[in-house]
C-alpha positions, 0 to 999 in steps of 0.5 A: 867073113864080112864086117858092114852091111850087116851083123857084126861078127864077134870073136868066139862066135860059132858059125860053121855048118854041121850036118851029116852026109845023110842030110847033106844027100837028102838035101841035094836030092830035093834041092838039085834033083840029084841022087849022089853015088858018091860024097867026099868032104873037103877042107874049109875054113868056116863053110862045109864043101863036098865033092859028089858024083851023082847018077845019070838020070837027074830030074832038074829040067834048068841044067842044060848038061852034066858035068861028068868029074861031078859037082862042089856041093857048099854050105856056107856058113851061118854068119855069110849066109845072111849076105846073100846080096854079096854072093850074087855079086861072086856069081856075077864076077864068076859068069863075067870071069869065064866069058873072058876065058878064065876057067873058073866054077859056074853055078849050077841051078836047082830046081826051082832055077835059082842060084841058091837057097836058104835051107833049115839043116838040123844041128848034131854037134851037141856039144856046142854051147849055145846052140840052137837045135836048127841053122840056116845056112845058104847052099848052092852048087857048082861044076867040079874043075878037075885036075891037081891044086899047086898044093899037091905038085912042086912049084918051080919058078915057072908056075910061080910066073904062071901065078903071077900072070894068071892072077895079073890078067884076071885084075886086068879083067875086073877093072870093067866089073863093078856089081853092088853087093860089093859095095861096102863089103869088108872082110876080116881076111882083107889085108886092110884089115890087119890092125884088126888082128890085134883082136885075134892075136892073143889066140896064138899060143907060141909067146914070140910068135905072138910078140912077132905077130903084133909087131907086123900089126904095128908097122903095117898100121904104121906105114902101111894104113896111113897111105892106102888112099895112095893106091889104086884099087878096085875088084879082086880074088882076094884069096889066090892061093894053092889051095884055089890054083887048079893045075894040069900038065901038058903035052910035055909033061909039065904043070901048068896053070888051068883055072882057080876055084872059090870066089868066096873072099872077093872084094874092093881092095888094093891090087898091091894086096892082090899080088902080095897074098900070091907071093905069099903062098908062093913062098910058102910052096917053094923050096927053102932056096927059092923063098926070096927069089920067088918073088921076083917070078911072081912080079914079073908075071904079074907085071906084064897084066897091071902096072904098080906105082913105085909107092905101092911096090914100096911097101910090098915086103911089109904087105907080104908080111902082114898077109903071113902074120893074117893067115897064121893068127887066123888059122890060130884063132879058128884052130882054137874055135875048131880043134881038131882041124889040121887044114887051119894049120896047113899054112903053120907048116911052114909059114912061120919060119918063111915069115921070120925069113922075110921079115928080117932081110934087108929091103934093098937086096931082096928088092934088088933080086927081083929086079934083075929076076923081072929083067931076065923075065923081059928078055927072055919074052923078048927073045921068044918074040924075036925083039932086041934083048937089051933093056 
């Protein structure tokens, strides 16, 4: 959800779509020349996403070709549907990304051939206060990618490595791609926005929870905001979690990374942020054993795309910990804004007791952990290349 470039966004503000099925296959109807067989709603935050098979015949003569696993049918939230100059850059990131290789949702036109459309859906949530009878929310359509999210399968170390690297070369990737929608975008899910937190904290309902939360708020704001113009930055995901990791097994059975879906949080920021908000999901997925050293696989992928200063790798623990104490006091404060919804809790399942883990170990060891899990990364590569194995 942006913060410049436009209205502000105030707490307590309901913006995320409603609309029925029916009007939803209405919609794609008029809009895509599609007839839906099939409609299935997924998880979202602020915005309402549906999986839809369609029938064969469609009559939409700017689609080149069908998409047999179906398509991701989005509406986008109220508040976001008025940055239509930002949704024209995720576009452009995601033709730039695929032409790279990198397996990611492409646009499908409607038929009028444009990305998008802004549509009058009719409200039937009536028990909103201060609610008008009609919203306008932007709409837009992509290929459904198949396959399992890294929510729904075991992460090993390996795919904590995969994460790590995937995330790495699409940085590397983004470095060349600026676009103007871009500019001056900020979002309250950016991890420089974390001092902002202390606007959403009083939302979490467990006292120490809440006594720990602003305490990470602090010391971010403390050593954390104070260096920023000492990092490098540029174009990120902004949001590479398992919920936006799509996997697929091979030909030995095993999982492996094949492309990421949802482009809606990208933005300018730090890359140091980039790779703690993976390590972050990570952790959270892992086994309670593998918590610390998940880390170290994650970097150590990450590390063979994009360099990192020994500034920007030194307040790497603190950032994971603000990224945790982000999505929980958000995932509250939206819970208490949408009750009911237990995809906002999803990361409370275990993310409170990974952040109180982290948190209280001791940088040293746990940075020391990493280190020789990143060695033994670069002396396995090594080997596999047939180069001399000691570093």
């Amino acid at each position: 959800m942006s913060e410049s470039n436009g209205p502000t966004l105030e707490a307590g503000q309901i913006i995320k779509p409603y609309a029925s099925l029916q009007t939803v296959e209405k919609v794609i109807h008029s809009r895509y020349g599609m007839k839906v067989i099939k409609i299935k709603e997924l998880n979202s935050y602020d915005d309402k996403n549906y999986h839809v098979l369609v029938d064969k015949d469609i009559n939409n003569s700017h689609l080149e070709h069908t998409f047999p696993d179906g398509y991701i049918f989005k509406i986008l939230n109220s508040y976001d549907s008025q940055k239509q100059s930002y949704i024209d850059a995720q576009h452009a990131m995601m033709r730039y990304l695929y032409t790279r290789g990198i397996n990611c949702p492409q646009i499908i036109p409607n038929i009028e051939g444009k990305d998008y459309s802004i549509e009058k859906l009719i409200i039937e949530k009536e028990d909103i206060p201060n609610r008008d009878k009609f919203g306008l929310y932007l709409i837009r359509m992509f290929n459904f990618i198949p396959g399992e999210t890294l929510n729904d399968v075991t992460v090993t170390p390996d795919l904590c490595y995969q994460a790590g690297k995937y995330i790495g070369k699409i940085d590397n990737y983004l470095l060349k791609f600026h676009h103007k929608g871009l500019e001056g975008h900020m979002t309250i899910w950016s991890l420089g926005s974390v001092p902002k937190l202390v606007e959403f904290a009083p939302k979490i309902r467990d006292v120490n929870r809440k006594i720990l939360a602003n305490a990470i708020i602090e010391r971010f704001s403390q050593l954390v905001t104070p260096h920023l113009s000492e990092f490098k930055k540029g174009v990120i995901h902004g949001d590479f979690n398992e919920h936006n990791i799509v996997v697929t097994k091979d030909s030995n059975d095993e999982h492996k990374i094949y492309g990421v879906i949802d482009f809606g949080d990208v933005h300018i920021s730090y890359y140091i942020f980039e790779i703690a908000l993976c390590i972050t999901y990570m952790m959270i997925k892992v086994e309670d054993s593998e918590v610390f050293s998940c880390g170290g696989h994650v970097l150590a992928g990450y590390l063979e795309e994009m360099s990192l200063s020994y500034e920007e790798l030194n307040c790497l623990q603190l950032c994971i910990c603000a990224r945790l104490c982000q999505s929980l006091t958000m995932g509250e404060y939206t819970y208490s804004l949408d009750p009911g919804n237990e995809y906002l809790l999803s990361s409370a399942k275990r993310g409170w007791k990974v952040l109180d883990k982290i948190w209280e170990v001791d940088k040293e060891p746990l940075y020391n952990l990493w280190d020789e899990i990143i060695v033994e990364r670069q002396n396995d590569k090594m080997k596999k290349e047939g180069k001399c194995t000691e570093i």
